[in-house]
N, C-alpha and C positions, 0 to 999 in steps of 0.2 A: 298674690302675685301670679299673673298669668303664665304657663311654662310655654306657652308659644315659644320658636326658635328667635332670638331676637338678631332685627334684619334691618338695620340701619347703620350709617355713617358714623352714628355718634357712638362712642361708650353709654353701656346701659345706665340709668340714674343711680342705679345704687353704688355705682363707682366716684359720684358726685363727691365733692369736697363739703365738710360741715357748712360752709356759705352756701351750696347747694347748685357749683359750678360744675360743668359736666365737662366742658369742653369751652379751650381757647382761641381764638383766631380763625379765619375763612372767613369770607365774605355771607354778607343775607342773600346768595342767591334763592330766586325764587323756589327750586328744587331742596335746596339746603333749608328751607323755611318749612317747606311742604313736609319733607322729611322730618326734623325738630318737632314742627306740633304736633306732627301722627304719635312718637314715640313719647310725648309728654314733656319736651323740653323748648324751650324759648328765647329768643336772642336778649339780651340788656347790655346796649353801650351801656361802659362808663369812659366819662373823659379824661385821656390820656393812656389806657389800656387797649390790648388787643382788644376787640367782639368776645363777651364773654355771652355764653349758654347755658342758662338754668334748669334743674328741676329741683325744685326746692321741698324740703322734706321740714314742717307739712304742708301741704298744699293751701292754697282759702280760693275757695267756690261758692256758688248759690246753687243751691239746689230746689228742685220744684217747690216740696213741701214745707221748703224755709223760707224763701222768698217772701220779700213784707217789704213796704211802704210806708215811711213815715208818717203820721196821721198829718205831722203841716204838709207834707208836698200831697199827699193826696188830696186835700185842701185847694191847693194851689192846681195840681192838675184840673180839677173839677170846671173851674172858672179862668183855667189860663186861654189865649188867644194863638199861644205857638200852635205851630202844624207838625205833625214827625213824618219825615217822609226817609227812604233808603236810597244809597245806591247810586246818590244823582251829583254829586259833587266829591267823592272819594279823594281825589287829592287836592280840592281844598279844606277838607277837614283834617288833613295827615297836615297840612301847612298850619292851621291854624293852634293843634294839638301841640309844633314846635314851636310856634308863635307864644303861645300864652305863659304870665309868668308863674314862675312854680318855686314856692322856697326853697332853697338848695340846689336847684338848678336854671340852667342857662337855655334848655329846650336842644341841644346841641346832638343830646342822644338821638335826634330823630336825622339821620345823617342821609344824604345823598343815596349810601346804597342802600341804606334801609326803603327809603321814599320809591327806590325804583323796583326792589323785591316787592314790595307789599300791592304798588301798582299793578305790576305781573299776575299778582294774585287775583287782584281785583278783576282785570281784565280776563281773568281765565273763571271768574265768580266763585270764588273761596274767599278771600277779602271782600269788607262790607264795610259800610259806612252809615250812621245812622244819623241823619240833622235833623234839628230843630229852628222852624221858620218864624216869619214875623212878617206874613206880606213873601216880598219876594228875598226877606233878609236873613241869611245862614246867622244865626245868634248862637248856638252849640250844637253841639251834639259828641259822636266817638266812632273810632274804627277797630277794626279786629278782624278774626281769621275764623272760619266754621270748617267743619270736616266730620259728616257723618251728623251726627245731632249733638254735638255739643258747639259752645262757642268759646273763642279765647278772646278777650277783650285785651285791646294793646292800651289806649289815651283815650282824655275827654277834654273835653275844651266847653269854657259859659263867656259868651259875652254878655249875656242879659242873666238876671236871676234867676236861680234856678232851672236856666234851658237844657242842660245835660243830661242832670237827673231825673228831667220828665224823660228825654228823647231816650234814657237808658230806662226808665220806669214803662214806658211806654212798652218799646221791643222785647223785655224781660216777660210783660204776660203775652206779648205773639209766640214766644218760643216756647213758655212752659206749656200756653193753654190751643194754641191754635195747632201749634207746629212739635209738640212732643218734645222738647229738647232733654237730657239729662241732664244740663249742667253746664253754668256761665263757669270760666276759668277766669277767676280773679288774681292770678299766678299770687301774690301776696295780699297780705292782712293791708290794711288800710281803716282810718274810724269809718270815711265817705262810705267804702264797700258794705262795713259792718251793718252801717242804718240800713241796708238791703237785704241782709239776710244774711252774711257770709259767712261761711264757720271754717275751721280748720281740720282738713282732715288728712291722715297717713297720706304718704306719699304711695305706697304700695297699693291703698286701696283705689287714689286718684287711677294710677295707672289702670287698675281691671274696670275702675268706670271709666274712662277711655277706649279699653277695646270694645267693653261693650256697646258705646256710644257710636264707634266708627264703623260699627257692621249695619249700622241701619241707613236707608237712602240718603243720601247729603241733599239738602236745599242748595243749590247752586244759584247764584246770582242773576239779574240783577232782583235783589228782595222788593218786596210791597209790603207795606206797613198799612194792616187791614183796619187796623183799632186805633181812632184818635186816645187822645191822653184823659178824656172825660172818660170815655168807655175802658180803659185799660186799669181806673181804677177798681175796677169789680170782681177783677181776676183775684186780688190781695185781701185777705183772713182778715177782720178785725182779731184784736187791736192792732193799731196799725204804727 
């Protein structure tokens, strides 16, 4: 744990509730957002509750040298016809992320002021959006928040097979291998994450790779996505 003074809004994580809630109620303002990822914590509506704020102890991230590719999608990358591009439709991807259907929910968490912080973000290039084309047709992709070299992934959205997971396989080796990243925040465990590499790690230790993540320059927006999805599979270890 870092003994930096800690200098945020929120109560420190380690005050978090066993579910791993830091803090209730306030709006996502874009400040209040900016604030929460620096310190390792994260908005997640649930419906019918204040805005509840995460830092979940333990953490699931991808890190460099775990990072791996299913050997079918790298299959499918090889010979797919998607394009990945960043950056160019950000709130149609936040739309289509609440749009699509998801077992157990209704898409509802992605609410009004959520849509209008993360925009803020966008527009000030901290927020990223990452699509996957067909022609001139958005099919998937996902958005998130960067600060320093790490990235926090928020949602993904496919309307075509497999479009997401190329468009997040794609960006995963720009950041390890082009651009240095430390580390995707997959704030929880999921199977989809694991086939990527995720593992779980101390919430103490998430935090000190966070500072150290955020003292290195930030990529600020709007991104370019250098590597199509053919080339991006070269970045990923056999076996895959």
């Amino acid at each position: 744990m870092t003994e930096s003074p800690w200098r945020s809004r929120f109560p420190h994580p380690d005050l978090a509730s066993p579910e791993g809630v830091v803090a209730v109620g306030a709006a996502p303002t874009p400040e209040l957002l900016m604030d929460a990822y620096q310190h390792g914590i994260f908005p997640w509506p649930h419906e019918g509750l204040p805005l509840l704020w995460f830092s979940p102890d333990p953490r699931y991230v991808i890190l460099p040298d775990l990072a791996r590719v299913p050997r079918s999608l790298k299959k499918a990358m090889r010979k797919t016809d998607i394009v990945v591009r960043a950056d160019r439709r950000f709130s149609d991807v936040m739309q289509a992320c609440a749009d699509v259907p998801r077992p157990g929910q209704n898409g509802t968490w992605i609410t009004e002021d959520m849509r209008h912080g993360y925009e803020v973000l966008f527009d000030a290039g901290f927020a990223h959006s990452i699509e996957a084309y067909i022609g001139d047709e958005l099919v998937g992709g996902l958005y998130g928040v960067s600060f320093g070299a790490a990235f926090f992934g928020e949602s993904m959205f496919a309307r075509r097979q497999d479009s997401s997971k190329i468009a997040f396989a794609t960006v995963m080796a720009q950041m390890f291998d082009n651009w240095g990243f430390e580390f995707i925040d997959c704030q929880v465990h999921t199977e989809h994450l694991a086939r990527f590499g995720g593992v779980h790690i101390p919430r103490d230790e998430y935090l000190e790779r966070l500072q150290f993540a955020l003292q290195k320059t930030p990529r600020r927006g709007p991104w370019f996505i250098e590597r199509a999805p053919a080339d991006a599979v070269t970045y990923f270890s056999e076996p895959g």
